[in-house]
C-alpha positions as CSV (number, residue, x, y, z in Angstrom):
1,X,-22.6,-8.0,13.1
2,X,-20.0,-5.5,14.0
3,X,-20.1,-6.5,17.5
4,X,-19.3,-10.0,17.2
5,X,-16.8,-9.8,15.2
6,X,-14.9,-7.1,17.0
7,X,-15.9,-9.4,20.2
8,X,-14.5,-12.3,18.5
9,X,-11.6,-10.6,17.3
10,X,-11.0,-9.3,21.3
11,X,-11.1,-12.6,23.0
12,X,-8.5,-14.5,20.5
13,X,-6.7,-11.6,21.1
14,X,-6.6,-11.7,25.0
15,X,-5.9,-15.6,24.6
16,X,-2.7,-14.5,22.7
17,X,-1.9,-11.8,24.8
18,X,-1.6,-14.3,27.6
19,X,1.2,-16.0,26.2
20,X,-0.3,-18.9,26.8
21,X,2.1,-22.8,25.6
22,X,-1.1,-24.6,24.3
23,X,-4.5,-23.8,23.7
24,X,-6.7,-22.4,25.9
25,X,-9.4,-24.2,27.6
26,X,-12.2,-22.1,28.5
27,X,-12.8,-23.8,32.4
28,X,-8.6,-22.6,33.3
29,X,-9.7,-19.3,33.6
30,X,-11.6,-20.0,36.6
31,X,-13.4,-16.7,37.0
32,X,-16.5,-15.7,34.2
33,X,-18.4,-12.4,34.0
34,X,-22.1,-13.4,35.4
35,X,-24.7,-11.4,34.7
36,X,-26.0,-10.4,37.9
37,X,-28.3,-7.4,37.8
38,X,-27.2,-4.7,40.4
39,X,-25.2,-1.8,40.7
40,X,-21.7,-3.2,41.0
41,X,-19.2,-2.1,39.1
42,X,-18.0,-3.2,35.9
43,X,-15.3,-6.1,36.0
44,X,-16.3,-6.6,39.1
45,X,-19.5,-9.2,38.7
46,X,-17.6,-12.5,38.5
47,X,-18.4,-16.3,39.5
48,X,-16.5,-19.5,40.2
49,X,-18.1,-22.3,37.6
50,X,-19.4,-25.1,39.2
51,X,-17.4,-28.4,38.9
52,X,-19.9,-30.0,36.6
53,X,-20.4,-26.6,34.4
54,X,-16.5,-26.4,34.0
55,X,-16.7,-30.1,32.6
56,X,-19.4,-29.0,29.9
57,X,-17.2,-25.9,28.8
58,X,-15.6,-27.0,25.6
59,X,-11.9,-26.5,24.5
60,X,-11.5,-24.0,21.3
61,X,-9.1,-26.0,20.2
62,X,-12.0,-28.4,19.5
63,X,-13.9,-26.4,17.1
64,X,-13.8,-27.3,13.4
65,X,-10.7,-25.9,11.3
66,X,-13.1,-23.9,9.2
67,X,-14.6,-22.6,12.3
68,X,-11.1,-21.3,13.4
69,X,-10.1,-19.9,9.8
70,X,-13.5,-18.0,10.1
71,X,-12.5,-16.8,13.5
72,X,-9.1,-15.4,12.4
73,X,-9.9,-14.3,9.7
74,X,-11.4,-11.4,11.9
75,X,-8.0,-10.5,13.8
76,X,-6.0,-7.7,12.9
77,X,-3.0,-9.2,10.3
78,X,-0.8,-8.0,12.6
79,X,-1.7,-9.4,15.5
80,X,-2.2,-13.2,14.1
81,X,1.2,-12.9,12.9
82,X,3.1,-11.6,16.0
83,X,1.2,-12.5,18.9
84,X,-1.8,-15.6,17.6
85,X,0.6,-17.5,15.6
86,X,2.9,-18.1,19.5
87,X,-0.3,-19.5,21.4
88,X,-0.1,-23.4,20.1
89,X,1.0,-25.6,17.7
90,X,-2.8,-26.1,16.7
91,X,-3.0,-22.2,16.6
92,X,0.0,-21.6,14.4
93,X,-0.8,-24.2,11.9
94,X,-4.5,-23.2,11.2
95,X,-2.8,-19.6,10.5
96,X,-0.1,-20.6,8.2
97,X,-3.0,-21.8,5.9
98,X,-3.9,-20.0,2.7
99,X,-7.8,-20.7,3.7
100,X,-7.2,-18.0,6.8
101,X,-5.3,-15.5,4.5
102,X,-7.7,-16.0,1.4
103,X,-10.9,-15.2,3.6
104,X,-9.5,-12.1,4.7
105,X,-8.8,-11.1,1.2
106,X,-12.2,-11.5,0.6
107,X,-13.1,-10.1,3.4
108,X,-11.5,-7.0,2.6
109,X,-12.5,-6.7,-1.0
110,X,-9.1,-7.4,-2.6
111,X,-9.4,-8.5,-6.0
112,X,-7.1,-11.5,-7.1
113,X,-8.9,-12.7,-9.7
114,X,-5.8,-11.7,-11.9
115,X,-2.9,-12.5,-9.8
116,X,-0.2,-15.2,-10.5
117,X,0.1,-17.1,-7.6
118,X,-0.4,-19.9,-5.4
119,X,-1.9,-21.5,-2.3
120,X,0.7,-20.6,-0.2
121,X,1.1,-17.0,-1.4
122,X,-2.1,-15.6,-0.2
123,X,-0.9,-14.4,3.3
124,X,2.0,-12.6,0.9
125,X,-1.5,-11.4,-1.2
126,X,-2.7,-9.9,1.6
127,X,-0.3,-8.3,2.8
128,X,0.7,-6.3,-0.2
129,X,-2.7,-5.3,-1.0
130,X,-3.0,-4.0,3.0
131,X,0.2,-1.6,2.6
132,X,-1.0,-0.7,-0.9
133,X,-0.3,3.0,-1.5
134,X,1.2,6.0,-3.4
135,X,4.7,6.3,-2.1
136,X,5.3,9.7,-4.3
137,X,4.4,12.1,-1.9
138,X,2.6,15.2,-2.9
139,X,1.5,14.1,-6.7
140,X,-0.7,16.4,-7.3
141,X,0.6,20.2,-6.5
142,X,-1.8,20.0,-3.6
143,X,1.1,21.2,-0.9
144,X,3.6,23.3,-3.9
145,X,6.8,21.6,-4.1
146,X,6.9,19.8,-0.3
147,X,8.2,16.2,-0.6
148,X,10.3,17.4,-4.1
149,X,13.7,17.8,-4.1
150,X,14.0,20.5,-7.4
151,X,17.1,19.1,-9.9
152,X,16.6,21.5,-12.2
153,X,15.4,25.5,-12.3
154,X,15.8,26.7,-15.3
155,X,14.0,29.5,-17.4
156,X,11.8,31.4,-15.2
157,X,11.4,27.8,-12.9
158,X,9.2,25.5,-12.0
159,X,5.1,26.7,-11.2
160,X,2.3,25.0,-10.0
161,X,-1.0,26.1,-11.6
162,X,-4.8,25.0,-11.7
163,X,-6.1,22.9,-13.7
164,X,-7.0,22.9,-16.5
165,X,-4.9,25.9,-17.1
166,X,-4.6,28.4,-19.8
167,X,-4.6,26.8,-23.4
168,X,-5.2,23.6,-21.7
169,X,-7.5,20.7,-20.7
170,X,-9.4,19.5,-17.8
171,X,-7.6,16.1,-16.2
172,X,-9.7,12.6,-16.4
173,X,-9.9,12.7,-12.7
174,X,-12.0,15.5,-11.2
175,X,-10.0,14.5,-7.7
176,X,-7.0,16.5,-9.3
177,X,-7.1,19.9,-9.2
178,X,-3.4,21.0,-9.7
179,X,-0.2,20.7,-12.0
180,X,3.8,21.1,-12.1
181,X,4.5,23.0,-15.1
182,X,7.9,23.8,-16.7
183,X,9.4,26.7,-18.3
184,X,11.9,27.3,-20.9
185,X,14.8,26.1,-19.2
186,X,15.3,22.2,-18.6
187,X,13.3,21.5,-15.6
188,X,13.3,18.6,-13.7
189,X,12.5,17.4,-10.2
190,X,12.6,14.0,-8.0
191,X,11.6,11.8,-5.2
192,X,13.8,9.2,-3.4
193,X,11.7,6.5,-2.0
194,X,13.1,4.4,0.9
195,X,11.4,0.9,0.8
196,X,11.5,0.2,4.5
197,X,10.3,3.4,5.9
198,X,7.4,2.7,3.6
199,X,6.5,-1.0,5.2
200,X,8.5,-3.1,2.6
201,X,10.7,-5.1,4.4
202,X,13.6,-7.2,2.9
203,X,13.0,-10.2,2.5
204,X,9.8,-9.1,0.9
205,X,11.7,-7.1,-1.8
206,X,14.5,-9.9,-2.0
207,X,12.7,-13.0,-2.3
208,X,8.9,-12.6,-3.3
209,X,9.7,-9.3,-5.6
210,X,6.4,-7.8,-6.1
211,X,5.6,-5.4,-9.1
212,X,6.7,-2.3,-9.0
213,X,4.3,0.1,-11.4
214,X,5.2,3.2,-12.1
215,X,2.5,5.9,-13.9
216,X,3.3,9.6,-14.9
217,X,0.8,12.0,-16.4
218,X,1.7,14.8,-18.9
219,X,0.3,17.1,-21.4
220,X,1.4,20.3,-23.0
221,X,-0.2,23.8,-23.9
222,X,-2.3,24.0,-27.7
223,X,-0.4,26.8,-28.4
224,X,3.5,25.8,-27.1
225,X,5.2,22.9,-27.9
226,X,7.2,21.1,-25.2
227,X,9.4,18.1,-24.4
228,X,8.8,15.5,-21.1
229,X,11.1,13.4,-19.5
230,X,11.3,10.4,-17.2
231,X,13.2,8.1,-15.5
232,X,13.2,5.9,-12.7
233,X,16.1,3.9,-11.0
234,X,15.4,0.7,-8.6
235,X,18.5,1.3,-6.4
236,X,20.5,-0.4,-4.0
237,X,21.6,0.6,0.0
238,X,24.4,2.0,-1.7
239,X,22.2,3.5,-4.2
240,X,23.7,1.5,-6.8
241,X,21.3,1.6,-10.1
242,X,20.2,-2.0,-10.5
243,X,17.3,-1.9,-12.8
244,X,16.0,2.1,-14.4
245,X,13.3,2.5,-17.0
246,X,14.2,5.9,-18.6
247,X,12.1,6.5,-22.1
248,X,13.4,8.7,-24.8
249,X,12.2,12.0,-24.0
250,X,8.6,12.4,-25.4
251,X,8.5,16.0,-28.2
252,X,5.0,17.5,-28.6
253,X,4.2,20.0,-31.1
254,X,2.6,23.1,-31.5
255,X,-1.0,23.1,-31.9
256,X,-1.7,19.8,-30.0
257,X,-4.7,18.8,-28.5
258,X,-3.5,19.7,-25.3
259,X,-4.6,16.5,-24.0
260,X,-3.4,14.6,-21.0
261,X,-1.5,11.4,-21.7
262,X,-0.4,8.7,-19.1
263,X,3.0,6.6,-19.6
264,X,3.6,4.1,-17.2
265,X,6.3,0.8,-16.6
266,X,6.1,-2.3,-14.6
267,X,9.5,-3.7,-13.1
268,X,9.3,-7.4,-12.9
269,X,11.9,-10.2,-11.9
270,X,14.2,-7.3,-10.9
271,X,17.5,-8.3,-8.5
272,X,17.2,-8.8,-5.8
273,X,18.6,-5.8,-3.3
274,X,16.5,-3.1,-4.1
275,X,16.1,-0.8,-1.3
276,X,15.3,2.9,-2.7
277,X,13.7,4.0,-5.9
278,X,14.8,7.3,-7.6
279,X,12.0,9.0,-9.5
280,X,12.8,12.4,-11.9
281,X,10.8,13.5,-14.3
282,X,10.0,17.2,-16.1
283,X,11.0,19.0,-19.1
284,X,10.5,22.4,-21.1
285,X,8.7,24.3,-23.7
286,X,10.3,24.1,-27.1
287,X,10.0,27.7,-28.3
288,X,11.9,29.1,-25.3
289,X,8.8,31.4,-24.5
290,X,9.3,34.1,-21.4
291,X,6.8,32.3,-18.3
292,X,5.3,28.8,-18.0
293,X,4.8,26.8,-21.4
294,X,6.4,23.9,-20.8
295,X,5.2,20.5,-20.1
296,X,2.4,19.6,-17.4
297,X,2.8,17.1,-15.2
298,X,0.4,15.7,-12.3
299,X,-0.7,12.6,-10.6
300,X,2.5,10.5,-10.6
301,X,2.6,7.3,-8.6
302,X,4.9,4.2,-7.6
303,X,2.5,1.2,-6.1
304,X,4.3,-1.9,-4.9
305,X,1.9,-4.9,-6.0
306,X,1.0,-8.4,-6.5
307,X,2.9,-10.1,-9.0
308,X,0.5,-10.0,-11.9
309,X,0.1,-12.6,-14.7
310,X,1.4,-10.9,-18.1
């Protein structure tokens, strides 16, 4: 149940909080919690083991290796890395295999089933799928413009409007609610993403090189046409461009269907170096209309990822 494990979890923990040169035994602590009825107060109901009951007490670095992976696979990722991994030898080893970091997976409910790897990549596996998230900030129009750093103003600027808006259509996702929309002047606006303020160390970016997926959702009026643009620039300390995915810029006619359409890019086997991504994207109505009949945008995301298999 909950309790064990977050019992289990505790005392592994305390072992590698000790700092402790080789594994534990259980008998060199000397002192165990006995439970004496009474009205003492907690911590304070201990006993010194018997001789012949500290013989009997068995040494957890005895127990079966598939009893230990099961056993840390209940510690927090962090913690087995930083603190566990320094108790032993015996300790470290058992946590450098893939069994430990592939149980955790599944204890988790990451799906793999579809990633390119192997054996020795599923503590990397894990790890990316824990720090998983949207690093655009503010997708969706829920907070106005915060997190947006606005390029381009033109016409009569940029607007945020409910969905699904006049002349428009609902979104696929009933969680969005909102939407940028442009005007008749070139609008465009941008987020620059710093990789390690968002968990991505180095070394990570440098030598494994996860996928880095990029989706953007727009849509125009039924009664405006409008043009969207994207691009997005993997980019350097020194915010040199080393890889960009910019599309021609995407016309849509008068009289559309109005509906929302997704574009999205995977960079793969990019250089290594990449430390910021640069993220722009907007547009403009195409009959120069007074107001807001440009394109629509919502719901854009960057996700750093699992190498996937093509």
């Amino acid at each position: 149940g909950a309790g064990v494990t977050s019992g289990t979890a505790a005392v592994l923990l305390s072992f590698s909080a000790a700092g402790l040169g080789s594994c534990p035994r259980l008998q060199d602590a000397g002192l165990w919690r006995a439970n004496v009825p009474g009205d003492s107060l907690p911590g304070r109901h201990y006993r010194r083991l018997e001789p012949w009951a500290q013989r009997k007490m068995a040494n957890i670095g005895d127990l079966p290796e598939d009893v230990l992976v099961e056993l840390f696979s209940l510690v927090p990722a962090r913690e087995l890395v930083c603190n566990c991994r320094l108790v032993c030898v015996l300790w470290r080893d058992v946590i450098n295999l893939a069994t430990v970091w592939k149980r955790k997976c599944q204890r988790e409910g990451f799906n793999h089933e579809k990633w390119d790897r192997t054996a020795q990549d599923w503590k990397i596996f894990y790890f990316l799928c824990s720090l998983k998230k949207n690093l655009l900030k503010n997708p969706c129009a829920e907070e106005s413009f915060r997190s947006w750093d606005l390029k381009s103003n033109g016409g009569d600027k940029w607007k945020v409007e409910d969905l699904p808006g006049s002349h428009g259509k609902d979104f696929p996702s009933p969680q969005v609610r909102k939407y940028f929309v442009t005007s008749y002047g070139p609008c465009l606006k941008s987020q620059l993403i710093n990789l390690k303020r968002e968990g991505y160390w180095d070394q990570l970016m440098d030598e494994i090189r996860p996928d880095i997926v990029v989706k953007d959702w727009y849509a125009a009026r039924f009664d405006c046409g409008c043009r969207y643009e994207l691009s997005v620039r993997l980019l350097s300390a020194d915010f040199i461009v080393l890889h960009e995915f910019c599309p021609e810029p995407v016309v849509i006619e008068q009289w559309s269907d109005a509906e929302w359409r997704e574009i999205s890019h995977t960079f793969r086997n990019y250089k290594a170096g990449v430390r910021h991504i640069l993220f722009q994207h907007g547009g403009q109505d195409t009959q120069f209309w007074a107001g807001w009949y440009g394109c629509r945008v919502t719901n854009s995301s960057i996700t750093i990822e699992p190498r996937m298999s093509p």
